[in-house]
C-alpha positions in Angstrom: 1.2 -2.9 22.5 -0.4 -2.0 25.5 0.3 -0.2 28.9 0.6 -2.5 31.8 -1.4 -1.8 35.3 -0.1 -2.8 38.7 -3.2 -4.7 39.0 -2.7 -6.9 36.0 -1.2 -10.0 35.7 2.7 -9.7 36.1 3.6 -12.2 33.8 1.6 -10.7 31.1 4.4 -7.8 31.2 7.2 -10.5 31.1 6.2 -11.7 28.2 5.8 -8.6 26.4 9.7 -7.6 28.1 10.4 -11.2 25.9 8.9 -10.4 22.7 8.9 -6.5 22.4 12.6 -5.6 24.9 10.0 -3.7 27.4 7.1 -3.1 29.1 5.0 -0.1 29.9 3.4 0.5 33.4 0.8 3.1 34.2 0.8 4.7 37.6 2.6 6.7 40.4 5.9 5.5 41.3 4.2 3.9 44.8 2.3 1.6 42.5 4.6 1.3 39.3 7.9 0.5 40.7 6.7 -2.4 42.7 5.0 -4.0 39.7 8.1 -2.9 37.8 10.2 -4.9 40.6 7.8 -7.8 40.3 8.3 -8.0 36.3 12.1 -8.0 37.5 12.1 -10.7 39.8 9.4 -13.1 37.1 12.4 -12.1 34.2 15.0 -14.2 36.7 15.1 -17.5 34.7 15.7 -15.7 31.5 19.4 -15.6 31.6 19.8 -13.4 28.2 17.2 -10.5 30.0 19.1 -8.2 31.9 16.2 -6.2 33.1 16.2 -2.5 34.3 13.3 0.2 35.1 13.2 2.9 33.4 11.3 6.3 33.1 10.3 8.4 30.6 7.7 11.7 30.2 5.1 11.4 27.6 2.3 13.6 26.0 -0.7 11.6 27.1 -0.1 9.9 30.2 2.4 12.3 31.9 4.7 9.7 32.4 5.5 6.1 32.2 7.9 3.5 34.3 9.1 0.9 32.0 11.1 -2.1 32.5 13.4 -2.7 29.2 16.1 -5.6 28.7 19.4 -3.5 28.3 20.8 -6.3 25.9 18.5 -5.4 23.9 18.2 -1.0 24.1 21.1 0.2 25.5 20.7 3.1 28.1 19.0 5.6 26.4 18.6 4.3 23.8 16.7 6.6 21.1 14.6 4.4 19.4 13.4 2.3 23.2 12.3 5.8 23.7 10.3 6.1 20.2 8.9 2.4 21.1 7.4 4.4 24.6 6.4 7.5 22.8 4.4 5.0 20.2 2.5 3.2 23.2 1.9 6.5 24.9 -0.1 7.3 21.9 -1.7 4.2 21.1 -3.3 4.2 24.5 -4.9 7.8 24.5 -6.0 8.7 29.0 
């Protein structure tokens, strides 16, 4: 899976919140949270989504924002956070 940019195509990230239960986003909260947002409001049809940002640090990138379906990973939720760790390494800076 790969890390979403704030430049990408949004519904690119909805998909993978569909298939996978998230969506990693790259960048500073000024340009992650907005994309995260956008990703939020594109998830509104799918009644069984319920759609929430998250945030987690990671060894390559720093940090990442995530949006994650809570039916799916509960609030922290250890293995969502395992899922973030795994694409924080599969997409090496």
């Amino acid at each position: 899976m790969k890390i979403f940019r704030a430049t990408e195509n949004v519904f690119n990230a909805v998909d993978a919140v569909v298939k996978h239960g998230f969506a990693a986003v790259d960048g500073t909260k000024s340009e992650a949270v907005p994309f995260c947002n956008r990703i939020i409001a594109a998830l509104e049809p799918y009644n069984e989504i319920e759609p929430i940002i998250g945030y987690e640090n990671v060894p390559n990138q720093g940090y990442l924002y995530y949006v994650f379906d809570s039916q799916k990973f509960p609030c922290g939720d250890k293995h969502l956070k395992d899922k973030i760790h795994e694409v924080d390494r599969a997409n090496p800076v």
